[in-house]
Structures are given as structure tokens and as C-alpha cells.
py3Dmol code that shows the C-alpha trace and the ligand (Angstrom):
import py3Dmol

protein = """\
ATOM      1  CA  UNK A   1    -124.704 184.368  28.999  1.00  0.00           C
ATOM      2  CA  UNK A   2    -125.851 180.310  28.687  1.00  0.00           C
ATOM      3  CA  UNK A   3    -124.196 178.884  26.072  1.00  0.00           C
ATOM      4  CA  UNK A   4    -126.240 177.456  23.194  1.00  0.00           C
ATOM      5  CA  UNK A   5    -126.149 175.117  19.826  1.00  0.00           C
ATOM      6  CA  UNK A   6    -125.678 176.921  16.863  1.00  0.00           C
ATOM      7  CA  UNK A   7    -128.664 176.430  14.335  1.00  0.00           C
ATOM      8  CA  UNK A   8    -126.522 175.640  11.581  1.00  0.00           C
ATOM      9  CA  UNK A   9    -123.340 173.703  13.033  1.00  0.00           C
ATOM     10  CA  UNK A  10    -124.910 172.612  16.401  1.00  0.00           C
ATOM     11  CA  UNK A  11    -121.751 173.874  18.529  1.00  0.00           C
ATOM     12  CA  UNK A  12    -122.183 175.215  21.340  1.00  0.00           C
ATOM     13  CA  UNK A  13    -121.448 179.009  21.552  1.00  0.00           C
ATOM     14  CA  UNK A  14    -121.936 181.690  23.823  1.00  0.00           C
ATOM     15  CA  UNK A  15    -124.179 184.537  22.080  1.00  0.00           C
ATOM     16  CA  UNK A  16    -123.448 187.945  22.361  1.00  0.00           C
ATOM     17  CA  UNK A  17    -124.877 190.184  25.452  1.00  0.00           C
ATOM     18  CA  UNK A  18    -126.658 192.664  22.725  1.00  0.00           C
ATOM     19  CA  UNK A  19    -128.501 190.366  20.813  1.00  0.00           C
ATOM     20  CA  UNK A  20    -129.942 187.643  22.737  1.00  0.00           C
ATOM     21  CA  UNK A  21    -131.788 186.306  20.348  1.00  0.00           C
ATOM     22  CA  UNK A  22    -128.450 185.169  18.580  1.00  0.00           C
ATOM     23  CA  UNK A  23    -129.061 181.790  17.022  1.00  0.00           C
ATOM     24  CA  UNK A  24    -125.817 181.349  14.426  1.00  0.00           C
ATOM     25  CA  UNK A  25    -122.460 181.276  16.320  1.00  0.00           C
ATOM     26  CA  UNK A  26    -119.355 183.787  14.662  1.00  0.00           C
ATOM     27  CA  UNK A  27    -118.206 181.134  12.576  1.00  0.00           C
ATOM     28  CA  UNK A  28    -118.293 182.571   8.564  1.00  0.00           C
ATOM     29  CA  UNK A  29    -119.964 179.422   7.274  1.00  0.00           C
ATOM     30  CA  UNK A  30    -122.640 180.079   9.807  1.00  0.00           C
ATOM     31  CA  UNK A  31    -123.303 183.492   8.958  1.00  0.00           C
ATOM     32  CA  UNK A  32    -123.379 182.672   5.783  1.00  0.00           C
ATOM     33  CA  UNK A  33    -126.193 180.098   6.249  1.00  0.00           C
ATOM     34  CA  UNK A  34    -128.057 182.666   8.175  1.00  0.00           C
ATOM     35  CA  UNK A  35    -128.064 185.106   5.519  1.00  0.00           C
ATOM     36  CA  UNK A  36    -129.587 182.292   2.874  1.00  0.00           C
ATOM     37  CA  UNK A  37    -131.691 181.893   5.765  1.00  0.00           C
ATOM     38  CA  UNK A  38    -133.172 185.239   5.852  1.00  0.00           C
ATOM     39  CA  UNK A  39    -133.190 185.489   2.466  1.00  0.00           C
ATOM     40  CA  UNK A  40    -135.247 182.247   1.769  1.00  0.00           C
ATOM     41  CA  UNK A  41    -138.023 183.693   4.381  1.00  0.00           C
ATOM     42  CA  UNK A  42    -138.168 186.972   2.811  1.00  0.00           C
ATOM     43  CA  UNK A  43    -138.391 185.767  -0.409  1.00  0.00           C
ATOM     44  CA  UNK A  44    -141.095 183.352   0.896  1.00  0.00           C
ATOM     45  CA  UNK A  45    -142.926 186.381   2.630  1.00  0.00           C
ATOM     46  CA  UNK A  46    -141.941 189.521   0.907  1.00  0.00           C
ATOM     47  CA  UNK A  47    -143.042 189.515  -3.101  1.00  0.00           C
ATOM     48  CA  UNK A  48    -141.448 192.555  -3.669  1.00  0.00           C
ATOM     49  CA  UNK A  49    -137.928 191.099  -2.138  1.00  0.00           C
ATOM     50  CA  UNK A  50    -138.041 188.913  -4.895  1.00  0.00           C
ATOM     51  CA  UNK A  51    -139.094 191.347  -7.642  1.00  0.00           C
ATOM     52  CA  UNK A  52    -136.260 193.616  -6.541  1.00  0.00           C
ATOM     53  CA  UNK A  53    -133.896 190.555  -6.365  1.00  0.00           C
ATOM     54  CA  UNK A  54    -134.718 189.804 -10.064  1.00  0.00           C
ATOM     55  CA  UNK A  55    -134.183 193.657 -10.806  1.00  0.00           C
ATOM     56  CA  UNK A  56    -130.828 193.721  -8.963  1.00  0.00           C
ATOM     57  CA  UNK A  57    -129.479 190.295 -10.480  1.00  0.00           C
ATOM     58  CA  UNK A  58    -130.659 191.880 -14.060  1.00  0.00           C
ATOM     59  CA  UNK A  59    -129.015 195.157 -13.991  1.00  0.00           C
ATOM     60  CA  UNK A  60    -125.608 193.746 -12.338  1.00  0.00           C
ATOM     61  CA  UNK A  61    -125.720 191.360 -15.117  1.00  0.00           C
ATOM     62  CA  UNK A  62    -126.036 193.822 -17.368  1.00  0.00           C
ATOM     63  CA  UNK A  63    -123.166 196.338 -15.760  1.00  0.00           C
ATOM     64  CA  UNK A  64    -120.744 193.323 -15.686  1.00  0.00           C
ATOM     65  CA  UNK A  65    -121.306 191.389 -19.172  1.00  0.00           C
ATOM     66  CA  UNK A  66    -118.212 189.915 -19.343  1.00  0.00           C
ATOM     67  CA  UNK A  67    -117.861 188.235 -15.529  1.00  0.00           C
ATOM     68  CA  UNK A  68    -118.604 184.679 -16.956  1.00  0.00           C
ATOM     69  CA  UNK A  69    -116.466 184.723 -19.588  1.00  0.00           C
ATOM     70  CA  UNK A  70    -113.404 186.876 -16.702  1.00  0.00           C
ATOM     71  CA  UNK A  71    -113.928 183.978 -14.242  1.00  0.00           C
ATOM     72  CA  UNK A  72    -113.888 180.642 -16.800  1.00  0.00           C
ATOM     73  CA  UNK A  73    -110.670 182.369 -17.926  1.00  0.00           C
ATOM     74  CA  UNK A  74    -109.277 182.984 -14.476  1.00  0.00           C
ATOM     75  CA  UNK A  75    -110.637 179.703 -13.543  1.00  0.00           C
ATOM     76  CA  UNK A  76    -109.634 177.082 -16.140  1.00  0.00           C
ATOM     77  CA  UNK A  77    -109.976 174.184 -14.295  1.00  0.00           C
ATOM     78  CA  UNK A  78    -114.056 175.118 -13.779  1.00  0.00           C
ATOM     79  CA  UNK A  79    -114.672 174.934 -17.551  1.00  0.00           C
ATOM     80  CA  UNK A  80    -112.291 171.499 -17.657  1.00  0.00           C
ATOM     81  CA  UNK A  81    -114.880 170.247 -15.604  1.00  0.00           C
ATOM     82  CA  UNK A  82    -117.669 171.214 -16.966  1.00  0.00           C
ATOM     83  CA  UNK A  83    -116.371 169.876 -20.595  1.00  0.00           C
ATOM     84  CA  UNK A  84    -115.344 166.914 -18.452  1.00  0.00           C
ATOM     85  CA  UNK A  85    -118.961 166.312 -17.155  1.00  0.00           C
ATOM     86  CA  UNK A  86    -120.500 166.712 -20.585  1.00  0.00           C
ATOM     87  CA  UNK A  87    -118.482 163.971 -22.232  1.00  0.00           C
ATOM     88  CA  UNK A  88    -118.996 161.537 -19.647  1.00  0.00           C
ATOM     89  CA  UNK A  89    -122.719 162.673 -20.205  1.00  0.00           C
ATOM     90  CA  UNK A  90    -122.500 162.457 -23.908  1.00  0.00           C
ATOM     91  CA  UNK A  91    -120.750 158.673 -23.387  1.00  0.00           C
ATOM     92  CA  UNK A  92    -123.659 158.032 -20.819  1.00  0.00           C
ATOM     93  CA  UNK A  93    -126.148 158.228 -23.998  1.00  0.00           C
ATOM     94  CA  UNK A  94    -124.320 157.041 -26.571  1.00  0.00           C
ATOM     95  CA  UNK A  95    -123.830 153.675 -24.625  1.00  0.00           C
ATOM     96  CA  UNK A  96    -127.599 153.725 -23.590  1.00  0.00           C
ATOM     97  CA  UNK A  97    -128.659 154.403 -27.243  1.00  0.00           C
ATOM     98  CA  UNK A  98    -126.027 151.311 -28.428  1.00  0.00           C
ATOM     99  CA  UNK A  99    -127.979 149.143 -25.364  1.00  0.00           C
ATOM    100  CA  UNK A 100    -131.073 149.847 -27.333  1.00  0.00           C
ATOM    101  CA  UNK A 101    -129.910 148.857 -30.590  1.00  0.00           C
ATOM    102  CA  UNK A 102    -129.455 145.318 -28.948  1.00  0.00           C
ATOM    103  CA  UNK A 103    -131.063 142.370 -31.667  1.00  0.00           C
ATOM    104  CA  UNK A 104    -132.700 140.807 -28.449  1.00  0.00           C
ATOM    105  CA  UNK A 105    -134.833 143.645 -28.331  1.00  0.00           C
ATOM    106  CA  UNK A 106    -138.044 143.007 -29.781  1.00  0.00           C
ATOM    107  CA  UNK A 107    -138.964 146.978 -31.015  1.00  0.00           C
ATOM    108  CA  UNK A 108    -135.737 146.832 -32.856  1.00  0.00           C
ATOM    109  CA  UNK A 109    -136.154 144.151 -35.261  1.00  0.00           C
ATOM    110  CA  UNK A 110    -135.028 144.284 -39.154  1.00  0.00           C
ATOM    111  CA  UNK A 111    -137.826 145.150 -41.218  1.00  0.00           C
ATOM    112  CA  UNK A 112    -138.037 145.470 -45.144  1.00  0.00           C
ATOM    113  CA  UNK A 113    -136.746 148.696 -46.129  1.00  0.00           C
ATOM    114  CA  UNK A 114    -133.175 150.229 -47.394  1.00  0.00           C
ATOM    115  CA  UNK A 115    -129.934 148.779 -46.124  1.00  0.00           C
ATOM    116  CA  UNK A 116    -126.432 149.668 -46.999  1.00  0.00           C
ATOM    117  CA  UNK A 117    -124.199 146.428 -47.050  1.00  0.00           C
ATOM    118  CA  UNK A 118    -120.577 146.566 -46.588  1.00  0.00           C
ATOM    119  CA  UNK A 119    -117.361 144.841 -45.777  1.00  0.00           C
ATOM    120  CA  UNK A 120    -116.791 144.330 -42.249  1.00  0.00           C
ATOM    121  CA  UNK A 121    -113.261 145.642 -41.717  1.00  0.00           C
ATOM    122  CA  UNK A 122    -112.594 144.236 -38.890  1.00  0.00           C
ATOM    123  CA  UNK A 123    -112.961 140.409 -39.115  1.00  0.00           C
ATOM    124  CA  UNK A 124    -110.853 137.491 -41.167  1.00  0.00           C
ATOM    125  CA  UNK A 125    -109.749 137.915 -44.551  1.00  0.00           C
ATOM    126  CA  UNK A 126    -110.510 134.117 -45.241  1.00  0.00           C
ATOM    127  CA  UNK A 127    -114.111 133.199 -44.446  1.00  0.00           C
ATOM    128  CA  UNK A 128    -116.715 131.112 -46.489  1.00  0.00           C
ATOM    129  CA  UNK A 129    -119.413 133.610 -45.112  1.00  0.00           C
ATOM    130  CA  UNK A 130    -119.775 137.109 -45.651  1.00  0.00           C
ATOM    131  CA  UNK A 131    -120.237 139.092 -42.752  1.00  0.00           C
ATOM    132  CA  UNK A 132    -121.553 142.140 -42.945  1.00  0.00           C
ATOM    133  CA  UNK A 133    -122.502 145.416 -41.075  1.00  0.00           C
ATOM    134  CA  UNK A 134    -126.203 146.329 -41.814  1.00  0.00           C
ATOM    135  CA  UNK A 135    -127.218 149.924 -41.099  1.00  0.00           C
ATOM    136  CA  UNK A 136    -130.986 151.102 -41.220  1.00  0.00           C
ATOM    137  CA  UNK A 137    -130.681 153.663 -43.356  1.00  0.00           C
ATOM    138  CA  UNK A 138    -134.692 154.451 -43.474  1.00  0.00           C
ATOM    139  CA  UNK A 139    -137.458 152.931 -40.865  1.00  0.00           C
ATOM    140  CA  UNK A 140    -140.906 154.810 -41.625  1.00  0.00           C
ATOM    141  CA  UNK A 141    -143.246 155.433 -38.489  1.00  0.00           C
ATOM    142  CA  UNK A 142    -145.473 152.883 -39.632  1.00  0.00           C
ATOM    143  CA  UNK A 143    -142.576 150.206 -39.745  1.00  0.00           C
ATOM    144  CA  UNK A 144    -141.975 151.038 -36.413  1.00  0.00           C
ATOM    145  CA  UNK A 145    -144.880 150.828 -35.447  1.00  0.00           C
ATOM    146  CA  UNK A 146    -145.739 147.267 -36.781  1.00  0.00           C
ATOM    147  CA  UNK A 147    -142.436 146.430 -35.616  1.00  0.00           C
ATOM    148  CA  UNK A 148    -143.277 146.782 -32.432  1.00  0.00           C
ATOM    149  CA  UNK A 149    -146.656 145.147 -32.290  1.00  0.00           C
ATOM    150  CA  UNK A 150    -145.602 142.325 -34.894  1.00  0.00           C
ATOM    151  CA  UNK A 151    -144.350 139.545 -32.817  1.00  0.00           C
ATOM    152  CA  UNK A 152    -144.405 136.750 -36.307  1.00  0.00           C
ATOM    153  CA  UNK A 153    -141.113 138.402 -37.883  1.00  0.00           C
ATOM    154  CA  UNK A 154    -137.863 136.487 -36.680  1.00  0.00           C
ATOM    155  CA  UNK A 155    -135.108 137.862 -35.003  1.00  0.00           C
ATOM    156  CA  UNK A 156    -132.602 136.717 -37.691  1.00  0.00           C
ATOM    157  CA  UNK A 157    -130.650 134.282 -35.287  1.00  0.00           C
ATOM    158  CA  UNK A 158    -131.942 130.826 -36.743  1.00  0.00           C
ATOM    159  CA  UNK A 159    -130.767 131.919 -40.130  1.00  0.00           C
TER     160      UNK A 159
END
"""
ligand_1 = """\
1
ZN
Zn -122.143 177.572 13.797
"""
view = py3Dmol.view(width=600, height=400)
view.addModel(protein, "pdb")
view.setStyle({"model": 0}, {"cartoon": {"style": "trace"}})
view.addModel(ligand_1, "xyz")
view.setStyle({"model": 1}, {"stick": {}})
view.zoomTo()
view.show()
């Protein structure tokens, strides 16, 4: 029998005698790609596959509850990861959200409204000037939005 590429790894194997029409050589990853294979074009040709795919998934999920909850505990290391991801996601924001707070940004400028003034704790005990930490404690919608069409109001800086 001619040897032939393999459709998923491209090596060259020799198919066997009763089946031709081989096209995945013996190795597991390979038959494992021809299986998603077959499933992807009967799910693509075969409504019903699918239905009954949905049906199966459904009642095994519903004969084994608890597997998600058996394999993060057999698999610590999978949920590490996943908390892992989620704070480097969470950090992701938080520093895009502190970006947008930026004074150069012209839709965040300081309008009239309710401040809280305090201390700042981290500076020198010893200075002629205050400094302070402003926090917008209230910005209406309509603030905003005049904020952010209002180009006359100063950024503060010249001050
Ligand atoms: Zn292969």
C-alpha cells in the first residue's frame, strides 16, 4: 500500500489494506482530530446529531452534578489559574479605568459639584500649600455631558 500524508500531522504513513480510504495515520492525536472532524460535519449536516448532542451533554450533566466541583478539587492547580487569570484581568481594568481618570483628559474635567477634601497622607509634613486628594463624590449625567462638550472650563494646571 503507497504511503500517504496524514491529514492532520502531514507524515507520511502507510494506511491499512481494509480501509483504503484511510486519511489519519494511528497516531492518538490524529484520531482524535478525526473524530472532531466527523463530528464538526455531522453536526454541520445532521440537525438531529446536534439535538441529540445537546440531550446527551444535558442528561450526563445531570447524572454527574458534582464532576466540576471532583476535578477543580483533584486538580488544584486548574482553579489557581483560573483565579490567577482573573486578577491579572481585574488589574488589566483597574489600570485602564486609573488611565482614564488622567487630568489631561478633556471628558474628565472638575466640574462644580460635591467634593470630599482631605489630607494627603503621603506627602511632607512641612509645606506652605495644602495638597489635597479630591474625589468626585457626585457627577450628574448632565455634568457629564457638558463636560464633555464644554471646552471654556480649565484644566486646573495654571492655578
Ligand atoms: Zn497523523
Amino acid at each position: 500500500m503507497e504511503r500517504k500524508p496524514c491529514a492532520a500531522c502531514r507524515r507520511l504513513f502507510r494506511p491499512r489494506p481494509q480501509n483504503s480510504g484511510q486519511r489519519y495515520c494511528s497516531d492518538s492525536d490524529c484520531q482524535l482530530a478525526r473524530r472532531r472532524q466527523w463530528q464538526k460535519s455531522k453536526r454541520q449536516s445532521d440537525p438531529d446529531y446536534l439535538e441529540n448532542q445537546a440531550k446527551a451533554q444535558r442528561s450526563w450533566t445531570k447524572r454527574n452534578p458534582d464532576y466540576w466541583r471532583q476535578y477543580r478539587q483533584a486538580h488544584p492547580e486548574y482553579e489557581n489559574q483560573n483565579r490567577k487569570q482573573q486578577t491579572e484581568r481585574n488589574a488589566r481594568r483597574q489600570a485602564r479605568k486609573i488611565a482614564k481618570m488622567d487630568s489631561s483628559d478633556p471628558n474628565l474635567r472638575l466640574a462644580s459639584g460635591v467634593y470630599r477634601l482631605s489630607p494627603w497622607p503621603y506627602g511632607i509634613a512641612k509645606m506652605n500649600a495644602w495638597m489635597v486628594e479630591i474625589t468626585v463624590l457626585s457627577y450628574t449625567s448632565d455634568e457629564v455631558r457638558r463636560l464633555q462638550r464644554d471646552d471654556s472650563i480649565g484644566t486646573g494646571e495654571s492655578g
